[in-house]
SEBAPA-802791 format. One record per residue (C-alpha): x, y, z; residue in one letter. Coordinates in steps of 0.1 Angstrom, whole numbers, padded with zeros to 4 digits, always signed. Each point is the difference from the previous one (the first is absolute). Last residue first. Layout:
BEGIN
XYZA/...
END
This chain:
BEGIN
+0210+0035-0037X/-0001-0039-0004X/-0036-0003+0009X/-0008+0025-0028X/+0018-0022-0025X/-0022-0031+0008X/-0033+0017+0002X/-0006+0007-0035X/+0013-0030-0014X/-0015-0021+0022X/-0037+0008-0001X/-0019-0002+0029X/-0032-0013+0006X/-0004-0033-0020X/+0028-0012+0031X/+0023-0030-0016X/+0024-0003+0028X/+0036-0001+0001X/+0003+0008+0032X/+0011+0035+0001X/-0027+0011-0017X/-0026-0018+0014X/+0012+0010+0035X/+0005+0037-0011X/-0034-0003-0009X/-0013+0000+0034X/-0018-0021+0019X/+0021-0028+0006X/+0029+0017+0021X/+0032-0018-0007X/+0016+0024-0023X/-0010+0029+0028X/+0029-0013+0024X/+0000+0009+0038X/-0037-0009+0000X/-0035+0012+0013X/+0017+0028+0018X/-0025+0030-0014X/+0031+0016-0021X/+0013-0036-0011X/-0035-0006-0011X/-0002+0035-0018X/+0035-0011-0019X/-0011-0008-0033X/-0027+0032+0003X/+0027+0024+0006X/+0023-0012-0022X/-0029+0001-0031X/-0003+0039+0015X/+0038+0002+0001X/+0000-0010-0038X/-0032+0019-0012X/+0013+0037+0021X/+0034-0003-0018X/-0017-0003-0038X/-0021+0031+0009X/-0038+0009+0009X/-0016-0032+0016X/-0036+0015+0008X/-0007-0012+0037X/-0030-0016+0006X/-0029-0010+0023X/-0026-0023+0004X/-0035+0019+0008X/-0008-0010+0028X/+0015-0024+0024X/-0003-0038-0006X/-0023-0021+0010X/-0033+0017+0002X/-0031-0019+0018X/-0012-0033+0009X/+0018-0034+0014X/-0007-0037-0008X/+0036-0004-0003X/-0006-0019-0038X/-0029+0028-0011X/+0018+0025+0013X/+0034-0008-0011X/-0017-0007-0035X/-0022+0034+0000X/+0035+0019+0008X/+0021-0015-0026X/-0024+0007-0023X/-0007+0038+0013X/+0040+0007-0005X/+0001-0017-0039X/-0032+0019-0012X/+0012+0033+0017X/+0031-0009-0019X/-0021-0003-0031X/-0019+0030+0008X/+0025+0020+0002X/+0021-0005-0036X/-0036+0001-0016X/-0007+0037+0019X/+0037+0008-0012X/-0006-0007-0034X/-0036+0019+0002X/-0026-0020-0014X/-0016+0005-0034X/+0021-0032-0015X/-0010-0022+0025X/-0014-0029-0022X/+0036-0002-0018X/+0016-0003+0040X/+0037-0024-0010X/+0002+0027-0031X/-0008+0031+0018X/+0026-0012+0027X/+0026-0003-0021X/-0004+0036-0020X/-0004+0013+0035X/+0037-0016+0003X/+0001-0026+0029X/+0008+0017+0033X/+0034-0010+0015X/-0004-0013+0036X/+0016-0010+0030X/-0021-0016+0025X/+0004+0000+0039X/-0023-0014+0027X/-0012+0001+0034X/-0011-0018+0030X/+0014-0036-0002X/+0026+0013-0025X/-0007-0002-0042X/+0037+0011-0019X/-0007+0011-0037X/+0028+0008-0027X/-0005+0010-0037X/-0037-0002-0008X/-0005+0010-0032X/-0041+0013+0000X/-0032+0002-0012X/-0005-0033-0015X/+0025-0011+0027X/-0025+0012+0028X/-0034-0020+0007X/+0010-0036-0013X/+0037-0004+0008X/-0003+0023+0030X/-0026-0022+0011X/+0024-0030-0001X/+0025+0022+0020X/-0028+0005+0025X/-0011-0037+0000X/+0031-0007+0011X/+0005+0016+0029X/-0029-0009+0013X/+0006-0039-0006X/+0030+0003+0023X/-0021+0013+0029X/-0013+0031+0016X/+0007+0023-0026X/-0013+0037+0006X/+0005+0005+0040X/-0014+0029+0014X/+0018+0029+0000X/-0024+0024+0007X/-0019-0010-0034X/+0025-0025-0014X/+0032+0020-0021X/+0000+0020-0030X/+0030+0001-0025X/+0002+0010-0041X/+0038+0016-0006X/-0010+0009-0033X/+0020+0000-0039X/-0020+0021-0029X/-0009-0010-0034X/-0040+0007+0004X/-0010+0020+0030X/-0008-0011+0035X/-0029+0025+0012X/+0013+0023+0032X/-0002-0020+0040X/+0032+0008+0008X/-0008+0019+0036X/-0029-0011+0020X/-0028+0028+0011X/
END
């Protein structure tokens, strides 16, 4: 049975990180990559803060706050008998099975993509979130993609770092954990 796989609850900070079914590739071009982060838009930051993500060829990391349940109630009005954590689920289920459908569908392929269920790693003190948004910022430094994670495009120390507008991360939040 796989480890970290307990309900996200509201107001909490997760490591969330899965990888291609045996290690299979996840983004196989450019416009892989991002249509994930535009799904992340759209299925997740209802849900969710995210404050650092990194997307590899066969794996990816996303740091996440989880959206009060007060939050979430409000953005899901028609959901209101629903578990908090079942809604929190489902919409990155929602995002994962997208994703897979349109890789599918474009690579003319069948099956899973990504290894079930995604895991997580509750975030449980202020020294645990800044190595944790580290760890992610450097994962293509780790995996010898590049020397110098400000330069890799898939992450949102690239955005940050860059000067680019990015709708998934906010700023002020990040900005002073980076600096830790």
């Amino acid at each position: 049975m796989k480890k970290n796989i307990y309900p996200l609850e509201a107001e909490c900070f997760y490591h969330i990180f899965n990888r291609g079914i045996n290690s299979q590739r996840l983004f196989f071009d450019d416009r892989n990559y991002h249509y994930f982060i535009k799904l992340m838009e759209s299925k997740i930051s209802s849900i969710v803060d995210i404050y650092a993500y990194c997307l590899l060829k066969n794996h990816f990391h996303i740091l996440v706050k989880v959206k009060s349940e007060q939050e979430i109630r409000r953005m899901f009005p028609q959901k209101d008998t629903i578990e908090t954590s079942k809604i929190i689920s489902q919409q990155f289920s929602n995002m994962f099975n997208s994703y897979t459908q349109a890789i599918n569908k474009h690579y003319a392929r069948t099956g899973k993509l990504f290894e079930l269920p995604f895991r997580r790693k509750l975030i449980s003190s202020h020294e645990q979130l800044t190595n944790t948004i580290h760890y992610i910022h450097n994962n293509p430094v780790k995996h010898g993609i590049t020397t110098n994670p400000e330069i890799y495009r898939y992450s949102s120390l690239f955005t940050i770092k860059n000067g680019i507008d990015d709708p998934l991360i906010s700023l002020e939040a990040i900005k002073p954990l980076l600096e830790s």
